[in-house]
C-alpha positions as CSV (number, residue, x, y, z in Angstrom):
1,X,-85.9,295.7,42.1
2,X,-83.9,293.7,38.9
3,X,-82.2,290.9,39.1
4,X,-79.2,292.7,38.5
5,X,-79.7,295.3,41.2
6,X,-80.2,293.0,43.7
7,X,-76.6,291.4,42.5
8,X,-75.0,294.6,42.8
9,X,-76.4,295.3,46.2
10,X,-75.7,292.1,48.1
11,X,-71.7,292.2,46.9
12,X,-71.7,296.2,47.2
13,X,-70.0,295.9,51.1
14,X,-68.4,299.1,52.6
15,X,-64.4,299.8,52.2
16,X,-63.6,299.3,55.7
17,X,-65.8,296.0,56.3
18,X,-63.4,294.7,53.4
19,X,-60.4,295.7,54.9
20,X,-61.4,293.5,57.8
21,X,-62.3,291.0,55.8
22,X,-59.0,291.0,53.8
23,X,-56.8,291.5,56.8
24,X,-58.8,288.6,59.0
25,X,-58.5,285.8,56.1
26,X,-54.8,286.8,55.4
27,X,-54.0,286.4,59.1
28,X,-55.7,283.2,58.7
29,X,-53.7,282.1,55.9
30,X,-50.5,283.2,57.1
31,X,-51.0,281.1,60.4
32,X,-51.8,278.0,58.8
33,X,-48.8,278.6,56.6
34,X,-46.5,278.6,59.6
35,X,-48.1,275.6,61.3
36,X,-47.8,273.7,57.8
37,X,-44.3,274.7,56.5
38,X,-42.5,275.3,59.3
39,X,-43.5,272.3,61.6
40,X,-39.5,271.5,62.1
41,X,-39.0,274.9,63.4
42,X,-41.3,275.2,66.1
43,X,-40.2,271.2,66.6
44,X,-36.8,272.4,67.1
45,X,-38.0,275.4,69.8
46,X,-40.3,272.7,71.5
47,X,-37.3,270.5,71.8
48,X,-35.3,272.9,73.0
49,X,-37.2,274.9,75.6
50,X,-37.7,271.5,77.2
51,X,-35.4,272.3,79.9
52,X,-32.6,269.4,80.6
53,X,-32.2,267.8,77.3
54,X,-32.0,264.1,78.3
55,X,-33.8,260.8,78.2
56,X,-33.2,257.3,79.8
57,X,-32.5,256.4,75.5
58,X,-29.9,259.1,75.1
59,X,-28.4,257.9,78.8
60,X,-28.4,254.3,76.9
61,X,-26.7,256.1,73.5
62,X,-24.2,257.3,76.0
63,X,-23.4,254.3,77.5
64,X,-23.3,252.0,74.7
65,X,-20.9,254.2,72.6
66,X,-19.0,254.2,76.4
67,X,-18.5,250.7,76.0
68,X,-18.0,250.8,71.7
69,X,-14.2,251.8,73.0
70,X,-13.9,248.0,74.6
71,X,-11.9,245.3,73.0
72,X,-15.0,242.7,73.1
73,X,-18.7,243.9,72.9
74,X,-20.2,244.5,76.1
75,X,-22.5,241.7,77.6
76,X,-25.2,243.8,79.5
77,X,-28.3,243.5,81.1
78,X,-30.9,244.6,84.0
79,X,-31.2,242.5,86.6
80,X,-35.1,242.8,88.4
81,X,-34.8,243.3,91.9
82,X,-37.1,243.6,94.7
83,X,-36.5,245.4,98.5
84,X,-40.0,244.9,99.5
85,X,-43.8,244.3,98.7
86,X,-44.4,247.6,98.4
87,X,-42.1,248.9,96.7
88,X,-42.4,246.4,94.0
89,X,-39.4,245.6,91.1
90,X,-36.3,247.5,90.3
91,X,-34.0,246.8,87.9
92,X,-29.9,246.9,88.6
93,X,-28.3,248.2,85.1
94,X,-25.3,245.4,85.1
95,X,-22.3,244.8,83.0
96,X,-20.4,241.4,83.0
97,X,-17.8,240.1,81.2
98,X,-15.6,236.7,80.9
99,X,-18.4,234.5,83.0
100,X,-16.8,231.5,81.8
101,X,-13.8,231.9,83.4
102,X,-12.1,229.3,85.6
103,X,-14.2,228.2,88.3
104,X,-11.0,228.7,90.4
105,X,-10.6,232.2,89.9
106,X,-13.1,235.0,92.3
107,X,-15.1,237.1,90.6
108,X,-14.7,240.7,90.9
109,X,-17.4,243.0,91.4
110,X,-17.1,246.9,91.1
111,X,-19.0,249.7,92.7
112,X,-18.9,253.1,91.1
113,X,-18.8,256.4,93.0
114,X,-21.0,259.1,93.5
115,X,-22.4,260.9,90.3
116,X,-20.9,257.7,88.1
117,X,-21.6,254.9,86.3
118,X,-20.7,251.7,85.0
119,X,-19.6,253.5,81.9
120,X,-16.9,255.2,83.5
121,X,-14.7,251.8,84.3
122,X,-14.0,251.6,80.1
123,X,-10.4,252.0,81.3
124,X,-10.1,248.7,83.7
125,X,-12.6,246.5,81.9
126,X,-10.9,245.0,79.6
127,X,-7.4,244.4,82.2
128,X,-9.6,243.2,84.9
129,X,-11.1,240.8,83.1
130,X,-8.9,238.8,81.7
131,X,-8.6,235.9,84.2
132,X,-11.7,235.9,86.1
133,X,-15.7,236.9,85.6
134,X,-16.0,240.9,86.5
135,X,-19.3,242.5,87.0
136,X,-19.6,246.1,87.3
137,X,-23.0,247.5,88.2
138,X,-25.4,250.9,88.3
139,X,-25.8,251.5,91.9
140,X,-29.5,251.8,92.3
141,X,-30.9,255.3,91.8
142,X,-27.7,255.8,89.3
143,X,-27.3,255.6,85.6
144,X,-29.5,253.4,83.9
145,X,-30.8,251.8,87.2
146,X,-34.0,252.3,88.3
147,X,-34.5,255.6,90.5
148,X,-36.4,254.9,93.6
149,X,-37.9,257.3,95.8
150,X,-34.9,257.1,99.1
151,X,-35.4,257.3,102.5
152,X,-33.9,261.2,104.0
153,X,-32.6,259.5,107.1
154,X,-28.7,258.6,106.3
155,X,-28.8,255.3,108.0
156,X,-32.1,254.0,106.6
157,X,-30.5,255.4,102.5
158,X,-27.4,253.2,103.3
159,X,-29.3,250.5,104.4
160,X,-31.3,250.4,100.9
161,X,-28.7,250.8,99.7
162,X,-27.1,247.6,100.9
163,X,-30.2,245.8,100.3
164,X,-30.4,246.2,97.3
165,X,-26.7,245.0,96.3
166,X,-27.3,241.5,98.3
167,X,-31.1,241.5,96.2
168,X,-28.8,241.7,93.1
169,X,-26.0,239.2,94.1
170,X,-28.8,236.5,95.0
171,X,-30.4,237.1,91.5
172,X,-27.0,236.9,89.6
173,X,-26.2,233.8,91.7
174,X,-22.3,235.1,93.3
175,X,-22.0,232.9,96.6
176,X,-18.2,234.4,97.4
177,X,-16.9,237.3,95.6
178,X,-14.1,240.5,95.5
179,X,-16.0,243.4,95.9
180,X,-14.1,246.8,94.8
181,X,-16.0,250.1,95.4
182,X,-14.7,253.6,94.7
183,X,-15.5,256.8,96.7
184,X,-19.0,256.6,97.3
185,X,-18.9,252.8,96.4
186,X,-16.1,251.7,98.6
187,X,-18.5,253.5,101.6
188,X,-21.4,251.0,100.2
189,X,-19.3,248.2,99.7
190,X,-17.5,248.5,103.7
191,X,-21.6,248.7,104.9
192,X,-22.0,245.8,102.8
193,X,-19.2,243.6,103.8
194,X,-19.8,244.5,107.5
195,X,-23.6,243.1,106.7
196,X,-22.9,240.1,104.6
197,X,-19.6,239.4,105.3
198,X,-19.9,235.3,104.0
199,X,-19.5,236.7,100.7
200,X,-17.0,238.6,100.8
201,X,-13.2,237.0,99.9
202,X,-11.5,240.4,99.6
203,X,-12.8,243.8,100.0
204,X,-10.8,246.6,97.6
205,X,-11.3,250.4,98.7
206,X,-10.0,252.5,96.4
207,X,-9.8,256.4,97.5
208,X,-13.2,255.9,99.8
209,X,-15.7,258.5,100.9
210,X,-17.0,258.7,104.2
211,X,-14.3,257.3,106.7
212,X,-12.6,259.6,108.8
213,X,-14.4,261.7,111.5
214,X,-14.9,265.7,111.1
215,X,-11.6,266.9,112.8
216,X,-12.4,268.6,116.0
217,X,-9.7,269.8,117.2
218,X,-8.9,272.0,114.0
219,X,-8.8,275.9,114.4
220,X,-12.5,276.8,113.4
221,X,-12.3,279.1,110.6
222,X,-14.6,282.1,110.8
223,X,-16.5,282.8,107.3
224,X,-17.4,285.2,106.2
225,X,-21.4,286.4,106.3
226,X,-21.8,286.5,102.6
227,X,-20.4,282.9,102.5
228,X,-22.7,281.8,105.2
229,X,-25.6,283.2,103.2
230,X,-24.6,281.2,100.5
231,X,-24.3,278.1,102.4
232,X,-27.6,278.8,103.2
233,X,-29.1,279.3,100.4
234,X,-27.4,275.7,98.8
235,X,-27.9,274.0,101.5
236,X,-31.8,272.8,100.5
237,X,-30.7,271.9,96.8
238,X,-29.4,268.8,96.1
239,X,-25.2,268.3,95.3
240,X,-26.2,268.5,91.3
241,X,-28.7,270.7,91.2
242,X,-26.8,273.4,89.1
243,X,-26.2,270.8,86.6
244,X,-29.7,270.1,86.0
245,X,-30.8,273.8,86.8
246,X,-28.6,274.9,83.8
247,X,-30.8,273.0,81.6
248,X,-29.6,273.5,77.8
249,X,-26.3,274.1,78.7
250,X,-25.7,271.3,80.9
251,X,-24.2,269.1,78.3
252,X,-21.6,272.1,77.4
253,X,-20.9,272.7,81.2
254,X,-19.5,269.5,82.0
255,X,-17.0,269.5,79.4
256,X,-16.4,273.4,80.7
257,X,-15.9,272.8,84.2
258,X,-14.6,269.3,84.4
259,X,-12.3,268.9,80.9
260,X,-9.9,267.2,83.3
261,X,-12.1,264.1,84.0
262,X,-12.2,264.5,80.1
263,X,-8.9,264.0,79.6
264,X,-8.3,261.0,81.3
265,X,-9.7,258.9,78.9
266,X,-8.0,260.4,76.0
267,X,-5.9,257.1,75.4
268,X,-8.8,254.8,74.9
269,X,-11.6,257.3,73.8
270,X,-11.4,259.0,70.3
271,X,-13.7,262.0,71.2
272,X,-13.2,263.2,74.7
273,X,-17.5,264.4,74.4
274,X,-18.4,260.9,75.1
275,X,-17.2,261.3,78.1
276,X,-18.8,263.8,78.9
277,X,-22.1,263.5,77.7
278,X,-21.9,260.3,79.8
279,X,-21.6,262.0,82.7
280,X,-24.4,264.7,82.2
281,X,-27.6,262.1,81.3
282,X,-26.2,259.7,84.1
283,X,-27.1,263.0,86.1
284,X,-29.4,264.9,84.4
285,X,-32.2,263.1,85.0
286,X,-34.1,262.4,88.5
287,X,-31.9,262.5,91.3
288,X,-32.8,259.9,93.3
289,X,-29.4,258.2,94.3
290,X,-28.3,261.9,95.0
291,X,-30.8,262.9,97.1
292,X,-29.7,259.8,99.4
293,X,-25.8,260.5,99.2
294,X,-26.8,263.6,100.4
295,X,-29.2,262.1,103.6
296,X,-25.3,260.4,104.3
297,X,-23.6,263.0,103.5
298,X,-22.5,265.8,106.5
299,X,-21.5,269.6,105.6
300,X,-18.2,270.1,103.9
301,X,-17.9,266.1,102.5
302,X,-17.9,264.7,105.9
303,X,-20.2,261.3,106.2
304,X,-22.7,261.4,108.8
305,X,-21.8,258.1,110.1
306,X,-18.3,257.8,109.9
307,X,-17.5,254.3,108.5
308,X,-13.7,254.3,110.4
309,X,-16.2,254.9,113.8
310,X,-17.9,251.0,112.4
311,X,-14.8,249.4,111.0
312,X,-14.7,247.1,114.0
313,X,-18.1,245.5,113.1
314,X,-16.0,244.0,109.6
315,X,-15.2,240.7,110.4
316,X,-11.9,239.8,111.3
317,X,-10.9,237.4,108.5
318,X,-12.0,239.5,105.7
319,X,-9.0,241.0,104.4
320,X,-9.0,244.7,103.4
321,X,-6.8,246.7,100.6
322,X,-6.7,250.2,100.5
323,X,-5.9,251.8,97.2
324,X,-5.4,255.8,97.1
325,X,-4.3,258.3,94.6
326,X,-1.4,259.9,95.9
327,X,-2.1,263.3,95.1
328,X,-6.1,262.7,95.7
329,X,-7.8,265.2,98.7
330,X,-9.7,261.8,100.0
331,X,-7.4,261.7,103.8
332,X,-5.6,258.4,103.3
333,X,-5.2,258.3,106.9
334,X,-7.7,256.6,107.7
335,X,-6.5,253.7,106.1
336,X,-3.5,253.5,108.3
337,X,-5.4,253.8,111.8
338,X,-7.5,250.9,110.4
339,X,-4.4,248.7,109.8
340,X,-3.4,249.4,113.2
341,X,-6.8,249.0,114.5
342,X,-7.5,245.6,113.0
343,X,-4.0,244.9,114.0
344,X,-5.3,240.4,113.5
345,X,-6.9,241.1,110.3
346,X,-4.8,241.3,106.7
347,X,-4.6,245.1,105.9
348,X,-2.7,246.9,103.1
349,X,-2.2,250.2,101.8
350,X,-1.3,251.3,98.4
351,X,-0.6,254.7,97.3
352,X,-0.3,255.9,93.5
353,X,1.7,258.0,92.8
354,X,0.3,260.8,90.2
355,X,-3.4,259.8,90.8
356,X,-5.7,261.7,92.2
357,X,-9.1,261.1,93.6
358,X,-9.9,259.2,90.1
359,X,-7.4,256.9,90.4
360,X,-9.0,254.1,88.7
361,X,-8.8,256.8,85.7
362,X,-5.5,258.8,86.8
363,X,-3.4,256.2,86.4
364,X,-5.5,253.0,85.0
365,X,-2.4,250.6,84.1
366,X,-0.9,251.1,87.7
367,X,-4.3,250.4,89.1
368,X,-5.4,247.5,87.5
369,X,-1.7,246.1,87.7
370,X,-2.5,246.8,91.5
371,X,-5.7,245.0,91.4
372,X,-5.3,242.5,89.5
373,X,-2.5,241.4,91.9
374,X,-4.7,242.0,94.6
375,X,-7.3,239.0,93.0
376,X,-4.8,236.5,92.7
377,X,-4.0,236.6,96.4
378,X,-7.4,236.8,97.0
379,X,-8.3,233.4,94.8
380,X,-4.7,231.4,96.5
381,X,-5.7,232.8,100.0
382,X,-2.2,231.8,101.0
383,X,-1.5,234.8,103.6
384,X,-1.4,233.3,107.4
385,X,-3.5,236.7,108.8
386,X,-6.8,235.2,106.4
387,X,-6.6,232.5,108.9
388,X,-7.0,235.0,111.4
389,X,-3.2,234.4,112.8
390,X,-1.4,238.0,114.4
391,X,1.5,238.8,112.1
392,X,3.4,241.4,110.7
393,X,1.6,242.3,107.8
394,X,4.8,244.6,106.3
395,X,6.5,241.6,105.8
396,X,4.0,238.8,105.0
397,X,4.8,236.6,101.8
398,X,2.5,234.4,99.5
399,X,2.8,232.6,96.5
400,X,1.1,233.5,93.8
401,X,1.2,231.3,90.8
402,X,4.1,229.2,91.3
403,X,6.6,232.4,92.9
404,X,6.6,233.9,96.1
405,X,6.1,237.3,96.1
406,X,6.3,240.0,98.8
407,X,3.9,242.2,100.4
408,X,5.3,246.1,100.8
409,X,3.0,248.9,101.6
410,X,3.8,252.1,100.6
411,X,4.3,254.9,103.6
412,X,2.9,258.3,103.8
413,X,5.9,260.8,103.5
């Protein structure tokens, strides 16, 4: 055979082997083209069919443009902690501010609620911080603090809990302090105070969680089956689990379902989704303070141990102020059988009106008016009943900076 025959023979390949041929190196070619050109797009899909859209750096974007709406930058740092051996170190996201204040003055630390953070207190900052060092502070297994592994039984949670707040006041160096919680927080900081009460110079409790006892004696509501079922069916899940569970559209859902909480920072924040984006990545991510409010938590927001049923352990000189939103569905009537209860201990009550169970939020001016005269009195310690004296508390009077001033707690109509 020629040359040229065997040419023509090794390129002379049937029409349908072609056709493969053709149809195999397009397909080829077309898929590199995607995977070359388009790497943003299927970047983009990646980054969105990972499921909650959140990070411990977008948590810290969130927080720090939080703070951006203060009047001085923010001073804030983690603080390493340690509970045990085993466990090894944690770290306590913590906020301070005006630590060169008068050695005179008390300092004021603040506890955050459940499903909070330190961002939240943008509102009482820069008021409560005028005249004396505040620190404000992630609760462990919240916001940007580290996210142990809890204990499911409620009294071992609140007892980590509790740790790990004296862990951080030894490592910040506070020897006497104020120590204001809210909701959750004023729970912790009670447990605390009844613990380590040679710290404490003032406990604040505003709205608390957890103090009165499931009401017995209440007609018992019959449910209905389907509402049983779905009881049921939520009652393995943790209290955010929705959040997380809606994945994409978790950032859109807070601002859905909670614009409210949105709104009450519409004086100091320019645009209300800081807010809530703050919220979502403080809870987005593992729930590992959750899973321990719920171990302490009862059905229908009752506290498995009932802190009014352990108020008696708080030492009597420590001297307690009660600060509730008037219009707020925490039962503020606890606070009054605690003032008659510790009937040789200082015990106030104030009521807000117009605030609700945010009232730290709800009304922010009246509330750190409120505090902030609740400090001085702490830092004079001029009232007879510190000294443990039995007086009537209605009608006690201090001075406070040079003037006498009178002590009036609001009544329950």
């Amino acid at each position: 055979m020629s040359e040229k025959g065997i040419i023509r023979k090794a390129v002379d390949i049937p029409p349908r082997t072609k056709f493969r041929l053709l149809l195999t190196a397009s397909s080829l070619t077309g898929l590199s083209y995607l995977l070359t050109i388009n790497k943003s797009f299927l970047s983009w899909i990646g980054g969105w069919l990972r499921w909650c859209p959140t990070s411990t750096e977008l948590l810290e974007q969130a927080e720090a443009k939080m703070f951006s709406y203060l009047e001085k930058p923010p001073e804030t740092t983690f603080v390493p902690i340690n509970l045990n051996e085993e466990d090894g170190e944690y770290r306590i996201r913590t906020f301070m501010a005006n630590r060169e204040a008068d050695e005179k003055v008390t300092p004021l630390v603040l506890l955050h609620g459940f499903a909070s953070g330190i961002g939240l207190w943008v509102l009482n900052i820069d008021s409560l911080s005028q005249d004396r060092p505040l620190y404000a502070l992630d609760i462990l297994g919240f916001g940007l603090s580290s996210r142990p592994v809890f204990n499911r039984d409620a009294e071992v949670a609140e007892n980590q809990f509790v740790e790990s707040i004296e862990a951080w006041r030894k490592k910040v160096g506070l020897k006497k302090f104020i120590l204001l919680g809210h909701s959750m927080g004023g729970f912790l900081a009670t447990a605390y105070s009844i613990k380590y009460p040679e710290r404490i110079q003032h406990l604040i409790l505003a709205d608390p969680w957890g103090f009165p006892t499931p009401d017995l004696s209440a007609k018992k509501v019959e449910l209905p089956i389907w509402v049983k079922a779905i009881a049921a069916m939520l009652k393995p899940f943790n209290p955010l689990a929705g959040l997380r569970a809606a994945g994409p559209w978790g950032p859109g859902l807070v601002k859905r379902l909670r614009p409210d909480i949105l709104r009450k920072f519409e004086n100091i924040v320019a645009d209300p989704s800081d807010v809530g984006n703050y919220i979502y990545h403080c809870n987005a991510q593992y729930p590992s303070g959750e899973v321990a409010f719920k171990a302490m938590s009862a059905p229908f927001g009752w506290a498995n141990r009932p802190m009014i049923e352990r108020i008696s352990q708080l030492r009597q000189d420590i001297p307690v102020s009660f600060v509730y939103g008037a219009r707020s569905w925490i039962d503020s009537s606890s606070g009054y059988k605690i003032r008659e209860m510790r009937e040789n201990s200082f015990v106030e009550i104030k009521l807000i009106q117009g605030a609700g169970h945010h009232v730290y939020a709800d009304k922010a001016d009246e509330f750190n008016e409120v505090v902030s005269k609740i400090c001085k009195k702490a830092d004079v310690r001029r009232v007879s009943t510190y000294s443990g004296k039995s007086t009537d508390i209605s009608s006690a009077t201090l001075n406070v900076d040079g003037g006498e001033e009178k002590i009036i707690l609001d009544k329950v109509l």
